[in-house]
C-alpha positions as CSV (number, residue, x, y, z in Angstrom):
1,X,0.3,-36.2,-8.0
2,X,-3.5,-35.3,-6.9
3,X,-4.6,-31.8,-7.0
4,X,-4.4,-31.2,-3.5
5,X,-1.2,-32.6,-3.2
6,X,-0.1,-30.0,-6.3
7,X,-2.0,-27.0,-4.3
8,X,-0.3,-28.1,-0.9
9,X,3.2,-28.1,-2.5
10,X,2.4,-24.7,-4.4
11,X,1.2,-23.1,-0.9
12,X,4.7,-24.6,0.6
13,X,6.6,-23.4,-2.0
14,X,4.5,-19.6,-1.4
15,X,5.0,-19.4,2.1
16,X,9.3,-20.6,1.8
17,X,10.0,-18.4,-1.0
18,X,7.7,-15.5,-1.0
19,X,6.8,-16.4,-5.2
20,X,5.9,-19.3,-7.1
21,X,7.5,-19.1,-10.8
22,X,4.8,-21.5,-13.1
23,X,8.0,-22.7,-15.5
24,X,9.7,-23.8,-12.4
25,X,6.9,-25.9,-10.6
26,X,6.2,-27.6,-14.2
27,X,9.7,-28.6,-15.0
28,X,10.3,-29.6,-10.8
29,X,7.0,-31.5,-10.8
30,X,7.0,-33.0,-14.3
31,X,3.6,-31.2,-15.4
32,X,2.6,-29.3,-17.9
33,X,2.5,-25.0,-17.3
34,X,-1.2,-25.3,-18.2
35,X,-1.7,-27.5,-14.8
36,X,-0.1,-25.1,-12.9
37,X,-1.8,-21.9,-13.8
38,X,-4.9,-23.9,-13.6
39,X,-4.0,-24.7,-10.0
40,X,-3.2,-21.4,-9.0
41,X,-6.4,-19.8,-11.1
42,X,-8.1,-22.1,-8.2
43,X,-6.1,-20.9,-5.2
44,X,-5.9,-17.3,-6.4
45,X,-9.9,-17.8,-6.6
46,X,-10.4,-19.0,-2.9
47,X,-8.1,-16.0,-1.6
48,X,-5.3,-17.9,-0.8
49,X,-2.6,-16.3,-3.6
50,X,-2.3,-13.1,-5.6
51,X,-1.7,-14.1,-9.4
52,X,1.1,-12.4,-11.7
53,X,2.5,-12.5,-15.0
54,X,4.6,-16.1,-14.5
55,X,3.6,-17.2,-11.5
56,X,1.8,-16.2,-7.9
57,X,3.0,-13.6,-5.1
58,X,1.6,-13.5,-1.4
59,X,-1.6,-11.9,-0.9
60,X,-2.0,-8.8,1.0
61,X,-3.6,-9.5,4.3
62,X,-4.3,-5.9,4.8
63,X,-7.2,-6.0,1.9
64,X,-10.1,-6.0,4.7
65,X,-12.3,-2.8,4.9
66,X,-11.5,0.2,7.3
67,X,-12.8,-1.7,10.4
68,X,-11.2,-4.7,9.9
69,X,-7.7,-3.1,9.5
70,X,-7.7,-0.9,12.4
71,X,-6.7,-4.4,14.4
72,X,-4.2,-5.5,12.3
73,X,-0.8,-4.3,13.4
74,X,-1.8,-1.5,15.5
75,X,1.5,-1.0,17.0
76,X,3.7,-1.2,13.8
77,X,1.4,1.9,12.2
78,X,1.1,3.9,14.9
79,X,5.2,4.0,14.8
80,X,5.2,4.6,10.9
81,X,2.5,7.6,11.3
82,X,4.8,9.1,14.0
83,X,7.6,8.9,11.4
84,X,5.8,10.1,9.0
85,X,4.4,13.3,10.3
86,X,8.5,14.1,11.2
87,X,8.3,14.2,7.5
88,X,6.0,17.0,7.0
89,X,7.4,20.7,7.0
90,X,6.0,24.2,7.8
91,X,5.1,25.8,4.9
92,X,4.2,22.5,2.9
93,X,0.9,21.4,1.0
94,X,1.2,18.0,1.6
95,X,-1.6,15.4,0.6
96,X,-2.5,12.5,2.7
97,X,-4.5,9.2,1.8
98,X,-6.8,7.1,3.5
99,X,-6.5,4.1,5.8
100,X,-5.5,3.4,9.1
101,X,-1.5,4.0,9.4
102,X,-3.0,7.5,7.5
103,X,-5.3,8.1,10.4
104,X,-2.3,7.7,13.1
105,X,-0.2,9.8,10.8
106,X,-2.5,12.5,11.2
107,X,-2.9,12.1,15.0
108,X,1.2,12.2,15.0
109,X,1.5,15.4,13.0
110,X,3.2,18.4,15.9
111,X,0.1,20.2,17.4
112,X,2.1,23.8,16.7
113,X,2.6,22.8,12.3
114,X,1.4,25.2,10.2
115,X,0.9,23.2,6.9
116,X,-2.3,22.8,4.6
117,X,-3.3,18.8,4.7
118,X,-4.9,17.5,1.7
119,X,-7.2,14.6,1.6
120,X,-9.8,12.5,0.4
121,X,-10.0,10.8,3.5
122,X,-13.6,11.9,6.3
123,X,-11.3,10.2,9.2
124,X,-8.2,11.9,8.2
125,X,-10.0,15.5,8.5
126,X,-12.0,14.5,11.2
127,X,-8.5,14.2,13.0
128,X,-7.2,17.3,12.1
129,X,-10.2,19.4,13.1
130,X,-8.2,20.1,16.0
131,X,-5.1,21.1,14.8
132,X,-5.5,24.9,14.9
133,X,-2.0,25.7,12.6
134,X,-3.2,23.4,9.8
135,X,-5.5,23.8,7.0
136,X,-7.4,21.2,5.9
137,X,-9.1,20.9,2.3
138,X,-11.0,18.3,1.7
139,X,-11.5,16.3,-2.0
140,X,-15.2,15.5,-2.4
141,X,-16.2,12.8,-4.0
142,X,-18.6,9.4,-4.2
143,X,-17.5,7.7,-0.6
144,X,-15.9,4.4,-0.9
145,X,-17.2,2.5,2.0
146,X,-14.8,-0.1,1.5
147,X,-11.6,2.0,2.4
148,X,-13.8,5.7,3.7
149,X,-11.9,7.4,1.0
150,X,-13.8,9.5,-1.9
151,X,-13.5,8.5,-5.7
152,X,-14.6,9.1,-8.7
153,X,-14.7,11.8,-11.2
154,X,-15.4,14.5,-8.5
155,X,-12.6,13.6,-6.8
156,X,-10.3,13.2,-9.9
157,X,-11.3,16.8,-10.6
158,X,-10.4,18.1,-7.2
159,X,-6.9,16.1,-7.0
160,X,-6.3,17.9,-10.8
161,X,-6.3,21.5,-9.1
162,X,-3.5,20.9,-6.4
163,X,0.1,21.4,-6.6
164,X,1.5,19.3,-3.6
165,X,5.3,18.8,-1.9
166,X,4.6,15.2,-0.9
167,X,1.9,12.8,-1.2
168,X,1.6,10.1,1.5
169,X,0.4,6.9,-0.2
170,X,-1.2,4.4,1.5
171,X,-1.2,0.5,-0.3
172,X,-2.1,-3.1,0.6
173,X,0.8,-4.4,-1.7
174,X,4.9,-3.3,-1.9
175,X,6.6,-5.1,-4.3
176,X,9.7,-4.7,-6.2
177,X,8.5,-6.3,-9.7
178,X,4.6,-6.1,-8.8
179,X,5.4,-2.8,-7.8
180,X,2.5,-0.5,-5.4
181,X,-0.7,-2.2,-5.6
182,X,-4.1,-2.3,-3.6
183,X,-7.7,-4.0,-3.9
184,X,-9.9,-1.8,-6.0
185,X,-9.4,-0.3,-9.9
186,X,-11.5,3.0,-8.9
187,X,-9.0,3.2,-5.9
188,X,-6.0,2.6,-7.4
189,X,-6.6,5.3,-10.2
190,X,-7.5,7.9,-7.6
191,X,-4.2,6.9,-6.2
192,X,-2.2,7.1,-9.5
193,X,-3.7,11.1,-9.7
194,X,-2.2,12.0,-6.4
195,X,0.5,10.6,-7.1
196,X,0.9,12.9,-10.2
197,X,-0.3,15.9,-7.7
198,X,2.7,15.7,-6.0
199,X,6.7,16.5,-6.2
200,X,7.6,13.4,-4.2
201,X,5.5,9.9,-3.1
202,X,6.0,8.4,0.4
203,X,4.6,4.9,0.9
204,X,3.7,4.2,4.1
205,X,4.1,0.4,4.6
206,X,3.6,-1.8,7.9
207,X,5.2,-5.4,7.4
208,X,2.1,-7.1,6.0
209,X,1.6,-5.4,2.8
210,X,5.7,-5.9,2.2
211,X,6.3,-8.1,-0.2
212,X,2.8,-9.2,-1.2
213,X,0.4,-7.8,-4.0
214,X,-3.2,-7.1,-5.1
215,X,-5.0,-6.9,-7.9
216,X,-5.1,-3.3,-9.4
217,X,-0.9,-1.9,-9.5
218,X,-1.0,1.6,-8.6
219,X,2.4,2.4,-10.0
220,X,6.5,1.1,-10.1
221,X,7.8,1.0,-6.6
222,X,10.5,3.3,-8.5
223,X,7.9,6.1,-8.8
224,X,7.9,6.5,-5.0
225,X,11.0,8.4,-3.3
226,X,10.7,7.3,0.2
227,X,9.1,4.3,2.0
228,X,8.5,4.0,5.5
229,X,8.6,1.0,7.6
230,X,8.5,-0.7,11.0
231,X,11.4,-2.4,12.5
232,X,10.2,-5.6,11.7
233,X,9.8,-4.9,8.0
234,X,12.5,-7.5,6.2
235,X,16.1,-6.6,6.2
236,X,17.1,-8.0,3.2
237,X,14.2,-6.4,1.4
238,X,14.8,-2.8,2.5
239,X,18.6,-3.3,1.8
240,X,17.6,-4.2,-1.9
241,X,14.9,-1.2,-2.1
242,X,17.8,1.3,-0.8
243,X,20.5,-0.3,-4.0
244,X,17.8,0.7,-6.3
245,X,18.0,4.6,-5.1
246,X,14.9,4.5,-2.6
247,X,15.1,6.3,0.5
248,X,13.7,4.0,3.3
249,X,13.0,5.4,7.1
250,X,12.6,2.9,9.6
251,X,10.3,3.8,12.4
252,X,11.0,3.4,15.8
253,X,9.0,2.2,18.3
């Protein structure tokens, strides 16, 4: 079999069964494991897969920058901010990360809440500003341009002082084995320290980043409490999530 005819199949296999296990493809196709990895080193390397330990997974398609996301299932995160922000109680510090379904969580939060919002986030604060009831205290930082979140050791220092209720975590990957994962290291720690901020984790997920994965894990989907969805987030998947003990709210439209 030629190499494109191998990377074809592996795509095929990707794309029918949401993984490609390297043992399997080498015994099915009569070729060594070595072949295989090499053949997904290649693919992973022109976007096209997300390598793990044994095989391939999806890649996320929401790993554009800022910009580029606010196109990509505008309808789906503007429903899973909405349920979000039902979420959030009076009284509560609650933290909330960057992105886009972030930014419609923040629109959708009651305009009579009196809560303090946490966040790293410029666009998050700037949609607060006029939200007289809530508090916002913003995390400095370096800016991120990639995701317009702050990092770095400013930022760590800032997220070590807060005692949250909930943190609301934005990824590009949710996995059951890869677990939470997005596209940058420096992101993904910042990420990991909120997370440890916080009495609960909510991962907010539109159907793209479900059942896919990026490079840098985040944490164990099993670290998160609740995960929020849109109706067309997979049945089968969410029924599996809630055997495991995690809460899963399904946005409505």
């Amino acid at each position: 079999m030629l190499t494109r005819q191998r990377k074809d199949h592996l795509l095929t296999v990707l794309a029918r069964d949401g993984r490609i296990v390297a043992k399997d493809q080498s015994d099915l196709l009569g070729l060594s494991e070595d072949t295989i990895r090499r053949d997904l080193r290649e693919l992973a390397a022109d976007g096209l897969l997300q390598r793990v330990h044994g095989g391939a997974l999806p890649v996320s398609a929401a790993l554009a920058d800022f910009a580029g996301r606010q196109s990509v299932a505008t309808d789906e995160k503007a429903a899973i901010g909405r349920a979000a922000a039902k979420l959030v109680l009076p009284g509560q510090v609650v933290l909330i990360d960057g992105g886009t379904t972030a930014v419609q969580m923040a629109r959708a939060l009651s305009p009579t809440l009196r809560a303090t919002v946490v966040t790293h986030s410029p666009s998050v604060a700037v949609e607060l500003v006029a939200f007289p009831g809530i508090e916002v205290v913003m995390i400095g930082g370096r800016l991120f341009r990639h995701s317009v979140v702050n990092v770095g050791a400013i930022a760590m220092e800032g997220i070590a002082r807060v005692h949250a209720d909930t943190y609301f975590l934005g990824v590009t990957g949710v996995h059951e084995k890869a677990g939470l994962s997005t596209g940058d290291a420096e992101e993904a720690a910042i990420k990991r320290a909120l997370m440890g901020a916080a009495a609960e984790t909510v991962v907010l997920a539109s159907s793209e980043k479900i059942g896919v994965a990026s490079p840098h894990v985040v944490a164990p989907l099993a670290e998160a409490s609740t995960v929020v969805v849109s109706t067309a987030a997979p049945k089968a998947v969410l029924a599996g999530w809630r055997r495991r003990g995690l809460e899963v709210v399904v946005a409505e439209p």
